[in-house]
Every structure is written in structure tokens, then in C-alpha cells.
OpenMM code with the backbone's topology and positions (N, CA, C; nanometers):
from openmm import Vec3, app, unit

residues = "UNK UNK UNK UNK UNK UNK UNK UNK UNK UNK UNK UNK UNK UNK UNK UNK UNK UNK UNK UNK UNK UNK UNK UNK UNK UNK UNK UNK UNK UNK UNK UNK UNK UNK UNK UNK UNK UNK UNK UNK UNK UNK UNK UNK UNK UNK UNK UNK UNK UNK UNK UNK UNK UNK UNK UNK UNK UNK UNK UNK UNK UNK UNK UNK UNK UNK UNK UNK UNK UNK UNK UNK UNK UNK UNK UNK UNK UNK UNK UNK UNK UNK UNK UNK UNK UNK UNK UNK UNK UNK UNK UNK UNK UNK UNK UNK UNK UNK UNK UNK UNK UNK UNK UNK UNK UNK UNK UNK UNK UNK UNK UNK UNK UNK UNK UNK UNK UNK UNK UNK UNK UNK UNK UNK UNK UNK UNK UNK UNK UNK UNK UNK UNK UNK UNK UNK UNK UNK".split()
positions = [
    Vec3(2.4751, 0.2087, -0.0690),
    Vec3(2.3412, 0.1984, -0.1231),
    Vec3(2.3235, 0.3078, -0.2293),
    Vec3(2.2452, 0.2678, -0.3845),
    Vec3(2.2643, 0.3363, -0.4558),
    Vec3(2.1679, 0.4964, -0.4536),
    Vec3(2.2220, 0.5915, -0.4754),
    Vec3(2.0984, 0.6877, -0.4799),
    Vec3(1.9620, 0.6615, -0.5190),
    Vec3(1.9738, 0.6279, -0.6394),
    Vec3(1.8312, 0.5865, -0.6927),
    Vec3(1.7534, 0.5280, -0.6038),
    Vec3(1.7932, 0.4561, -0.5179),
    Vec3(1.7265, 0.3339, -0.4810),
    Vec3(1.6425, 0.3934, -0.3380),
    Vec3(1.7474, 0.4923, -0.2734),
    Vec3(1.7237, 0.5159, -0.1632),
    Vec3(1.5941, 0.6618, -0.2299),
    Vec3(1.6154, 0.7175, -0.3358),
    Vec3(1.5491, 0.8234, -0.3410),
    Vec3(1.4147, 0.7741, -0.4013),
    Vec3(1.4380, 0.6630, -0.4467),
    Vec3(1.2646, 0.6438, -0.4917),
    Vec3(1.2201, 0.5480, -0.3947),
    Vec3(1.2671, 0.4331, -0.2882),
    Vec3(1.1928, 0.4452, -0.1520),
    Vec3(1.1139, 0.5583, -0.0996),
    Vec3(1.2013, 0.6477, -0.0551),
    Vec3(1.1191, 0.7739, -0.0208),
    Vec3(0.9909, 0.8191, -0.0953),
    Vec3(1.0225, 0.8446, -0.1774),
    Vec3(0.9109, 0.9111, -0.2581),
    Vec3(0.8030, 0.8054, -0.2642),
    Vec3(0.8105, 0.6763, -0.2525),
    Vec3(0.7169, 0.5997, -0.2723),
    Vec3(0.6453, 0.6067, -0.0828),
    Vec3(0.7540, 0.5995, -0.0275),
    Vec3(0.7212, 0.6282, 0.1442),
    Vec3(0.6289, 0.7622, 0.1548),
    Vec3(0.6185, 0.8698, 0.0875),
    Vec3(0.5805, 0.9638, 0.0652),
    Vec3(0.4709, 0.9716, 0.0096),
    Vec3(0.4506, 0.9010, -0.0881),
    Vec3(0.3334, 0.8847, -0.0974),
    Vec3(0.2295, 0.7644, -0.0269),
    Vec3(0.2553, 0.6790, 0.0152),
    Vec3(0.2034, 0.5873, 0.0956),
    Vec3(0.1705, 0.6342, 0.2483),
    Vec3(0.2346, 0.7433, 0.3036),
    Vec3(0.1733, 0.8080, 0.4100),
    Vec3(0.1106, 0.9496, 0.3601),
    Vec3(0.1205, 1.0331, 0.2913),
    Vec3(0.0197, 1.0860, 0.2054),
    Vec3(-0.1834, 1.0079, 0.2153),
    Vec3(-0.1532, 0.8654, 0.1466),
    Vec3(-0.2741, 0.8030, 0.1091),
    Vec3(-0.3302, 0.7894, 0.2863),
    Vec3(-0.2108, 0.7030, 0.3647),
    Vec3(-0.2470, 0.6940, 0.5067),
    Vec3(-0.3701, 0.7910, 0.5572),
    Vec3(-0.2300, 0.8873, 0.5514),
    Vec3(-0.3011, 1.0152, 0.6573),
    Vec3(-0.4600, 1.0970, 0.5971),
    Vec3(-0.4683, 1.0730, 0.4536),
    Vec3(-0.6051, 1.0815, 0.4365),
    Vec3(-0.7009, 1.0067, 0.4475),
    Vec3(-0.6700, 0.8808, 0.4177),
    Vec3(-0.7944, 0.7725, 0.4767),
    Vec3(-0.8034, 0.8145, 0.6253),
    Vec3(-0.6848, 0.7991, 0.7090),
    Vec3(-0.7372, 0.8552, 0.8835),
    Vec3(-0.7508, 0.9570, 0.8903),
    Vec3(-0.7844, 1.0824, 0.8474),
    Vec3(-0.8695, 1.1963, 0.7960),
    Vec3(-1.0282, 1.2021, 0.7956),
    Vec3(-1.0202, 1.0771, 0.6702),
    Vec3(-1.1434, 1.0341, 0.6196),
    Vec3(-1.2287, 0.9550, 0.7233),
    Vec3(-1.1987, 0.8915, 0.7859),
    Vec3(-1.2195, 0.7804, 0.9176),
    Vec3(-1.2471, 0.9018, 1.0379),
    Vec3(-1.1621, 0.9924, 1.0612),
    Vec3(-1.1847, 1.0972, 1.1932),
    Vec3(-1.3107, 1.1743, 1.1864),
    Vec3(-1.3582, 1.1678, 1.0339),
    Vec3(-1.4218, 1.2797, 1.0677),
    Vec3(-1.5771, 1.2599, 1.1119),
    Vec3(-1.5558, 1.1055, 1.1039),
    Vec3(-1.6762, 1.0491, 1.1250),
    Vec3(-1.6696, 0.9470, 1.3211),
    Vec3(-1.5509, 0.9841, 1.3326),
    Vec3(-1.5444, 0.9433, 1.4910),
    Vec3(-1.6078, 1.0613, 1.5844),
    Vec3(-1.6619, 1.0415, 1.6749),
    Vec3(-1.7465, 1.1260, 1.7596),
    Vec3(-1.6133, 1.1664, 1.9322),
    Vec3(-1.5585, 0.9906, 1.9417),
    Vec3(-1.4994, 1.0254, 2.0657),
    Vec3(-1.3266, 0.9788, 2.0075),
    Vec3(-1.2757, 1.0844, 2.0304),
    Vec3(-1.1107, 1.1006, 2.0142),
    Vec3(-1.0864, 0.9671, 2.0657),
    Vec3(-1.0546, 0.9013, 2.1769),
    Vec3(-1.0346, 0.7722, 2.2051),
    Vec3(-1.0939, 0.6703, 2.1400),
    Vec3(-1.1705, 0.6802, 2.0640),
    Vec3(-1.1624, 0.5830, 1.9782),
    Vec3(-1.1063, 0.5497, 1.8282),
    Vec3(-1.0449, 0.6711, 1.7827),
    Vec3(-0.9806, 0.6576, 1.6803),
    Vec3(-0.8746, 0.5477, 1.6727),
    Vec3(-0.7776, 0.5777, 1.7495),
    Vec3(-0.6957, 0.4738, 1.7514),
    Vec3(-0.7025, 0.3201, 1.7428),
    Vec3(-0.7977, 0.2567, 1.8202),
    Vec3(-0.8620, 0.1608, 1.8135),
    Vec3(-0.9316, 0.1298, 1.6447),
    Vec3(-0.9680, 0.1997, 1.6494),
    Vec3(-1.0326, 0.1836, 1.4698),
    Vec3(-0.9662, 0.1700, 1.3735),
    Vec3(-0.8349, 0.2972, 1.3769),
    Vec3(-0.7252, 0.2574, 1.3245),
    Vec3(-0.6549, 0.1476, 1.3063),
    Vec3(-0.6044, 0.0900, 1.4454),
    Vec3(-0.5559, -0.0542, 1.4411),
    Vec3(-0.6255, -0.1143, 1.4131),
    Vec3(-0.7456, -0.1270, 1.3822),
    Vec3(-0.8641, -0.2828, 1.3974),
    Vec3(-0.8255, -0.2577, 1.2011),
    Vec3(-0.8417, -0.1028, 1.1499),
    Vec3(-0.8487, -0.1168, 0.9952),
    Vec3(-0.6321, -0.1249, 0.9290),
    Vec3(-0.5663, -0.0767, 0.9979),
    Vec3(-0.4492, -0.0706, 0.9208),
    Vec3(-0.3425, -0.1650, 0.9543),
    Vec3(-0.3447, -0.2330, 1.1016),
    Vec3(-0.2977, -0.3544, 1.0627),
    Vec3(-0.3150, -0.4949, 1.0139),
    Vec3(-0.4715, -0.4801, 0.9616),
    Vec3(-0.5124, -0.6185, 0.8999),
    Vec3(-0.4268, -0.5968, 0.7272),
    Vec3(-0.4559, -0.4198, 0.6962),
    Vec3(-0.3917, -0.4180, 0.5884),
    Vec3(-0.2689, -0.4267, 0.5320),
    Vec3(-0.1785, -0.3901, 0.6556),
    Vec3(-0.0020, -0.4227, 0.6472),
    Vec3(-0.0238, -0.5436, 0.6739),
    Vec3(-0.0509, -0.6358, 0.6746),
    Vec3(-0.0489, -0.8352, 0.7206),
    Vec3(-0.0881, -0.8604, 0.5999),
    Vec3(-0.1410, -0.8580, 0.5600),
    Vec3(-0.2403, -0.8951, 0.3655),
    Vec3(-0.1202, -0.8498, 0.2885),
    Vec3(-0.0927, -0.6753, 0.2990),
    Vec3(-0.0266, -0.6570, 0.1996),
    Vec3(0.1023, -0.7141, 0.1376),
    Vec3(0.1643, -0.8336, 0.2153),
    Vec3(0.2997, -0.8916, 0.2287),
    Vec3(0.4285, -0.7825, 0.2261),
    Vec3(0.3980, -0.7084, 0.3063),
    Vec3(0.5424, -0.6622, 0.3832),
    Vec3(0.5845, -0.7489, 0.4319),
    Vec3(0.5365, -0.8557, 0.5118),
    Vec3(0.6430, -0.9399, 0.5862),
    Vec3(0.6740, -1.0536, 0.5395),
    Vec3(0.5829, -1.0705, 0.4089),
    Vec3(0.6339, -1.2068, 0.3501),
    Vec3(0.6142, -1.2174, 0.2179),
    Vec3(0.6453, -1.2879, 0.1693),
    Vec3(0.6264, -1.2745, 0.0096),
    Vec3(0.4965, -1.3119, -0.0210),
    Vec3(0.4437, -1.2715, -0.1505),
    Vec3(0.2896, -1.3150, -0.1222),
    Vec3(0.3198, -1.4441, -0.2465),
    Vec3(0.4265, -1.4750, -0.3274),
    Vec3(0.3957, -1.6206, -0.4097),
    Vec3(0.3519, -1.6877, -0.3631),
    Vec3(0.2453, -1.7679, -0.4264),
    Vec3(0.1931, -1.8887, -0.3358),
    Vec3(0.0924, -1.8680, -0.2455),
    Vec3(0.0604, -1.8063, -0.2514),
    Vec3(-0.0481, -1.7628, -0.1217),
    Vec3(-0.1930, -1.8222, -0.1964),
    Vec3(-0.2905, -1.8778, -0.0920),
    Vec3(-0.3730, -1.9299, -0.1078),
    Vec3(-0.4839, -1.8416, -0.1743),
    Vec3(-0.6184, -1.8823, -0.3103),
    Vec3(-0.6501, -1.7917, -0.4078),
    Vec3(-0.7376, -1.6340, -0.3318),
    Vec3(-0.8228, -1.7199, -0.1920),
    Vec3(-0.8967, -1.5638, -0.1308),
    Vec3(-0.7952, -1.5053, -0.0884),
    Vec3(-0.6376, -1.5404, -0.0301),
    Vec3(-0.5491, -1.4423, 0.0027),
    Vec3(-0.5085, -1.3777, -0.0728),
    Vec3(-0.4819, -1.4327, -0.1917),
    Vec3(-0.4454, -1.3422, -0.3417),
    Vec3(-0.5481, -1.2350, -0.3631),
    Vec3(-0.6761, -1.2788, -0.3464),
    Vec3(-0.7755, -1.1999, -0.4094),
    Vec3(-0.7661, -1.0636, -0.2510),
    Vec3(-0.7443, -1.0882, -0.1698),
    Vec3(-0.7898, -0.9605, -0.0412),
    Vec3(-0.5822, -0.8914, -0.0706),
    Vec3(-0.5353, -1.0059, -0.1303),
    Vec3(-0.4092, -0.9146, -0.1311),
    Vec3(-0.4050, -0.7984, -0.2598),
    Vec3(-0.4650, -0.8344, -0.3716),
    Vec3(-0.4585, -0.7182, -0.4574),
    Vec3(-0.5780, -0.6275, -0.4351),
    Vec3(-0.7008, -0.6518, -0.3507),
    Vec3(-0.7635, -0.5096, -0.2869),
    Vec3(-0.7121, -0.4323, -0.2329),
    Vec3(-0.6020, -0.5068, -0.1354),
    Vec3(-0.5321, -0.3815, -0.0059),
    Vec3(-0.4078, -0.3279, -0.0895),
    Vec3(-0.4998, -0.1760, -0.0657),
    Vec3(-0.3877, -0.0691, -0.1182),
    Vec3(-0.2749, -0.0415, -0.0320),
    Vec3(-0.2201, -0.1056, 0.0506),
    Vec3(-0.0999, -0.1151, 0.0799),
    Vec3(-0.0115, -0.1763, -0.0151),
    Vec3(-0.0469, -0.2794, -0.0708),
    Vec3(0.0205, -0.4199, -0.1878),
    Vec3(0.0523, -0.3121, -0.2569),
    Vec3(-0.0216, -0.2152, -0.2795),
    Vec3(0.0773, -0.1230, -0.4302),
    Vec3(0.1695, -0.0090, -0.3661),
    Vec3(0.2197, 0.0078, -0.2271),
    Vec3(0.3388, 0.0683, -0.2856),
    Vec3(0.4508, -0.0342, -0.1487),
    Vec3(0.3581, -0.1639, -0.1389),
    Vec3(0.4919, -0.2333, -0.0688),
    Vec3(0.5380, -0.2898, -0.1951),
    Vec3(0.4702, -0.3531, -0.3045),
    Vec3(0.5660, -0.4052, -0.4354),
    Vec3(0.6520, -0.3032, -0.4897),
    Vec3(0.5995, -0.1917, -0.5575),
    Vec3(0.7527, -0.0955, -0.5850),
    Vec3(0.8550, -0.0853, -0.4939),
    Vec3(0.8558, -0.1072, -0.3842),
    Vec3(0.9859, -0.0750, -0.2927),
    Vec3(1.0437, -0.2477, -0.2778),
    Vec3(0.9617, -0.3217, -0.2396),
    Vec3(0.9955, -0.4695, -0.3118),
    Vec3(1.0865, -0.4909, -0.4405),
    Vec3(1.0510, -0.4670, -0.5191),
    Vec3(1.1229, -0.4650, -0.6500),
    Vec3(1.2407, -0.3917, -0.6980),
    Vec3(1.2403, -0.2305, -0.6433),
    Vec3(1.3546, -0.1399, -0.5847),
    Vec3(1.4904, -0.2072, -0.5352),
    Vec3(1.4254, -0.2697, -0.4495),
    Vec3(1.5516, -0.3470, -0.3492),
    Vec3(1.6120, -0.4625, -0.4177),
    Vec3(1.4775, -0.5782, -0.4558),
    Vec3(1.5329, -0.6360, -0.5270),
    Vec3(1.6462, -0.6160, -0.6606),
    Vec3(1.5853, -0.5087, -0.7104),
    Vec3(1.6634, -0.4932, -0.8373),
    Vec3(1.8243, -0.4667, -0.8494),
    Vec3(1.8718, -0.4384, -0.6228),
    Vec3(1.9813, -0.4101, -0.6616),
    Vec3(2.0547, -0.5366, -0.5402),
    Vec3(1.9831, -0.6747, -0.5835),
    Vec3(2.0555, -0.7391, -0.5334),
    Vec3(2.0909, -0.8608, -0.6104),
    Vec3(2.1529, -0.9581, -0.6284),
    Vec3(2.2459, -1.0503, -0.6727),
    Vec3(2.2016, -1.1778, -0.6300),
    Vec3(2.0980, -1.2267, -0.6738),
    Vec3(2.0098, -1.3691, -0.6409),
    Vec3(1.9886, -1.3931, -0.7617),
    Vec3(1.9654, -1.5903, -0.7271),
    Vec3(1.9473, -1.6333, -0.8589),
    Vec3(1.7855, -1.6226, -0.8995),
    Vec3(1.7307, -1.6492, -1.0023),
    Vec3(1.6051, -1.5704, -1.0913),
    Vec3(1.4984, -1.6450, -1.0197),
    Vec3(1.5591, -1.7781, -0.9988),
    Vec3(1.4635, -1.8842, -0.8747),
    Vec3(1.4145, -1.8063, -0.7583),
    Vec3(1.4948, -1.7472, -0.7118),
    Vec3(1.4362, -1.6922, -0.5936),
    Vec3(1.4281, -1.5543, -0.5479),
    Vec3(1.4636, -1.4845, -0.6479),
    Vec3(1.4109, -1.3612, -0.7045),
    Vec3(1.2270, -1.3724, -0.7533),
    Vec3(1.1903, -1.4752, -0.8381),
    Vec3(1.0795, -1.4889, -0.8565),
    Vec3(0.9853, -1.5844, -0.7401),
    Vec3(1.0445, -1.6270, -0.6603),
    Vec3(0.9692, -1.6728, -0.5268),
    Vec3(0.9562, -1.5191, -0.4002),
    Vec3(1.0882, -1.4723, -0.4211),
    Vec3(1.0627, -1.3429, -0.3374),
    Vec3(1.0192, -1.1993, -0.3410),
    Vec3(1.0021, -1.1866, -0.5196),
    Vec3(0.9541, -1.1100, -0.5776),
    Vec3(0.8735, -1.1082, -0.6820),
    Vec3(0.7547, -1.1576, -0.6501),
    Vec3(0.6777, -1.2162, -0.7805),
    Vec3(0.6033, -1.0784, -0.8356),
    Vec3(0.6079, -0.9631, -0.7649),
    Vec3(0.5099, -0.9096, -0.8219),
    Vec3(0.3748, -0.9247, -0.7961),
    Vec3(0.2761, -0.7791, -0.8618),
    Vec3(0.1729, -0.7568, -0.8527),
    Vec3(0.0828, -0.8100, -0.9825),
    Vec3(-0.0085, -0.9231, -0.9916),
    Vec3(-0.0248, -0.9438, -1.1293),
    Vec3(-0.2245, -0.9068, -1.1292),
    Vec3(-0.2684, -0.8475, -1.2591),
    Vec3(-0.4158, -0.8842, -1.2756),
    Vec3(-0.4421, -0.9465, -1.3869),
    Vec3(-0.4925, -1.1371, -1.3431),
    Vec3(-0.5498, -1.1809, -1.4042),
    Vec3(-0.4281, -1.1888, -1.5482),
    Vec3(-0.3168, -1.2333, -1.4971),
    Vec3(-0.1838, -1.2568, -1.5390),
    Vec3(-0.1168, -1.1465, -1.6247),
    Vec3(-0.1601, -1.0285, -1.6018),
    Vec3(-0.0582, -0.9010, -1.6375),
    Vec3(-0.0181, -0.8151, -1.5273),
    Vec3(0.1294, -0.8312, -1.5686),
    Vec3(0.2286, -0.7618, -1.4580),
    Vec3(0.2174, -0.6041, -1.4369),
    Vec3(0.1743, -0.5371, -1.3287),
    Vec3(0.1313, -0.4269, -1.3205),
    Vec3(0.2951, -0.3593, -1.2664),
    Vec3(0.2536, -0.2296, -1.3660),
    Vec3(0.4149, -0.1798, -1.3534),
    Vec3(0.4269, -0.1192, -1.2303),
    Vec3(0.5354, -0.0610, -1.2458),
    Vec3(0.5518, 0.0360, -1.0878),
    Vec3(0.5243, 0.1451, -1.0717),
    Vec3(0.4859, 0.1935, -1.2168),
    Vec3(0.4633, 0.3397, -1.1927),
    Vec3(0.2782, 0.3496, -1.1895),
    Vec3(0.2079, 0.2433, -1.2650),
    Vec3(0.0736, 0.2171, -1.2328),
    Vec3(0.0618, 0.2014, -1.0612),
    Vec3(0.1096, 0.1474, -0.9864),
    Vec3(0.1139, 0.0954, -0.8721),
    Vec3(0.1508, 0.1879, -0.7982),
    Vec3(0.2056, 0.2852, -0.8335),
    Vec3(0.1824, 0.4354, -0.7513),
    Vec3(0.1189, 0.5226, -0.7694),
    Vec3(0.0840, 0.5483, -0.9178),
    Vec3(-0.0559, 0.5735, -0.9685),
    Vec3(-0.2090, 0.4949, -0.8596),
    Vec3(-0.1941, 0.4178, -0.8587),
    Vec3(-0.2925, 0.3500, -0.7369),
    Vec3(-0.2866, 0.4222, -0.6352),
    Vec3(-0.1711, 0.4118, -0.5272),
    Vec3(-0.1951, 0.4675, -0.4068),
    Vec3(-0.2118, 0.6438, -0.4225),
    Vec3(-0.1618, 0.6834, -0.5051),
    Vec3(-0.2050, 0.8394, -0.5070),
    Vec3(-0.3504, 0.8820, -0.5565),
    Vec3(-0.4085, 0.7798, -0.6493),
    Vec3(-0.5409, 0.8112, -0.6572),
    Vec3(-0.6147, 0.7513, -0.5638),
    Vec3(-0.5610, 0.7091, -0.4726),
    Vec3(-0.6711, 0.6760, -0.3842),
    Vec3(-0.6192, 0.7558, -0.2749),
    Vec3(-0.5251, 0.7997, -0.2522),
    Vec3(-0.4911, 0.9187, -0.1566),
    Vec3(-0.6075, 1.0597, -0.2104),
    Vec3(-0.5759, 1.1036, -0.2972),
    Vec3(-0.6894, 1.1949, -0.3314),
    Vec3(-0.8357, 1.1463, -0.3343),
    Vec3(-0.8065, 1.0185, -0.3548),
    Vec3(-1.0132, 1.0265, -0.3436),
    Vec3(-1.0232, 0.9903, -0.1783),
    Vec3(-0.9675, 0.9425, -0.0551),
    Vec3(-0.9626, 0.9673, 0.0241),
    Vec3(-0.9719, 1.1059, 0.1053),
    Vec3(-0.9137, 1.1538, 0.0510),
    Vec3(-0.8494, 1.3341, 0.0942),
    Vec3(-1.0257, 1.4216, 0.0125),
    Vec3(-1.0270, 1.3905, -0.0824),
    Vec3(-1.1990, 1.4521, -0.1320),
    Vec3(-1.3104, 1.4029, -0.0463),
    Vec3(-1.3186, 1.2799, -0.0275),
    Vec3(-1.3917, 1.2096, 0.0703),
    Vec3(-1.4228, 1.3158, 0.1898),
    Vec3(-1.2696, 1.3079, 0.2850),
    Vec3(-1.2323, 1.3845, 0.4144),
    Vec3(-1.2922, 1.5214, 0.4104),
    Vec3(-1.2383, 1.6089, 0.2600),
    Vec3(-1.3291, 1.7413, 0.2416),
    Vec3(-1.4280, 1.7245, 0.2807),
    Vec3(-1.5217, 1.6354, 0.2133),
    Vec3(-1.6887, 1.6547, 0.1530),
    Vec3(-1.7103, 1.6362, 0.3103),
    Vec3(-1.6696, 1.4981, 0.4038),
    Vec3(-1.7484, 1.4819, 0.5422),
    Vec3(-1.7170, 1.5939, 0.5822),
    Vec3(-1.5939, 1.6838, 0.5728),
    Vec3(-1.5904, 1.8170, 0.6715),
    Vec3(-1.6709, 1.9101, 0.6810),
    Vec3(-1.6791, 1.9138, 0.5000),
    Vec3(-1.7762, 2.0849, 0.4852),
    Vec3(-1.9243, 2.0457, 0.5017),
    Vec3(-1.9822, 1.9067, 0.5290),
    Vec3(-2.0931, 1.8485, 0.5610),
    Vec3(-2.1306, 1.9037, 0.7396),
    Vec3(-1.9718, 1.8384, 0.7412),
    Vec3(-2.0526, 1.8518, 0.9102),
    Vec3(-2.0357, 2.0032, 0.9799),
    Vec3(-2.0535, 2.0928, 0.9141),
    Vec3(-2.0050, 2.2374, 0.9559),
    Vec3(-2.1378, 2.2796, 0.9576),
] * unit.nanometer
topology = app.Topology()
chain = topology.addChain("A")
for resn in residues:
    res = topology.addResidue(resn, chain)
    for name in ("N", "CA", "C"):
        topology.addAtom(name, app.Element.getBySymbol(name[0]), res)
């Protein structure tokens, strides 16, 4: 497996739990009873890994699934690592473009480095969020 490939996974993994751990930051600070975090958690982050097509390709997907799939900021850093992988495999363009269609708005192809640009600005406005409820509730 090529370096590249494996080193910008990471970094994209890196930042995608980065964004995580501040939205559940942002979410804690407004939970009252520790046992219920978790629960909240799951009810909000696995609807968003299911939308985001980690587990399946999103071509074709019906138009409100398209539309809740490019809200969930998961979709932007499961397509860069999508495309990563793809790029170092040996399929024909048919099904390269059924299994990797990409992130599009309103038919422009959003690059990869915009698409991590996404999850990191919303990791920081998450993480500012988390500040402001903290130094609120002090």
C-alpha cells in the first residue's frame, strides 16, 4: 500500500475525529446527566455515518437522500478517503463512476481539499460553540 495513500487517510481520519470530538463537546455541555450522553450520541452519529455512504455508494440515491447526504458532514471526509483508495485501484471508469461518484453541488465537483476544508471548519465552529457553552455555564 502506497505511502501517500495510507498517510493522507490518516490525516483525513484526523481530522474527522478532531470535528467528532468537538461536536460531542458541544452536545456535553449541554447534557445535565452523564448517562445520557451516550444515548444522544448514538440517536445523532449513527444516523450520520448511514447518510454519509460509508457503506455504500451514494450514486443513485433517491433526490431527499442526496439532499440529507450533502448536509451530513460526515459525506466530506468519507469522499476524500473514497477517492484516495479509489485512485489506487484498477477498475474500469464504469464502475469507478458508479462507486465513486463523488461529492457534487448543483453539478460541480467539490474537490478534496474543499471537502476537508468543510470538516475542519466545522470542527472549529463546533469547538467555539463548546467554548462559549463552557465559559457560559461557569
Amino acid at each position: 500500500m502506497p505511502r501517500c495513500l495510507i498517510l493522507g487517510i490518516f490525516v483525513l481520519q484526523l481530522a474527522l475525529a478532531f470535528a467528532i470530538t468537538a461536536f460531542g463537546v458541544m452536545i456535553a455541555v449541554r447534557i445535565k446527566q452523564m448517562q445520557s450522553f451516550m444515548g444522544v450520541m448514538q440517536m445523532v452519529v449513527m444516523p450520520l455515518f448511514f447518510i454519509s455512504g460509508a457503506l455504500f455508494p451514494v450514486a443513485g440515491l433517491p433526490a431527499w437522500l442526496t439532499i440529507l447526504n450533502r448536509l451530513d458532514p460526515l459525506t466530506y471526509a468519507v469522499d476524500p478517503m473514497r477517492r484516495l483508495v479509489f485512485n489506487h485501484l484498477t477498475i474500469s471508469p464504469l464502475a469507478r463512476h458508479t462507486l465513486d461518484p463523488g461529492v457534487t453541488w448543483w453539478g460541480w465537483h467539490v474537490p478534496a481539499l474543499l471537502e476537508v476544508g468543510v470538516i475542519l471548519l466545522l470542527g472549529v465552529l463546533f469547538l467555539g460553540i463548546a467554548i462559549w457553552e463552557f465559559s457560559r455555564t461557569e
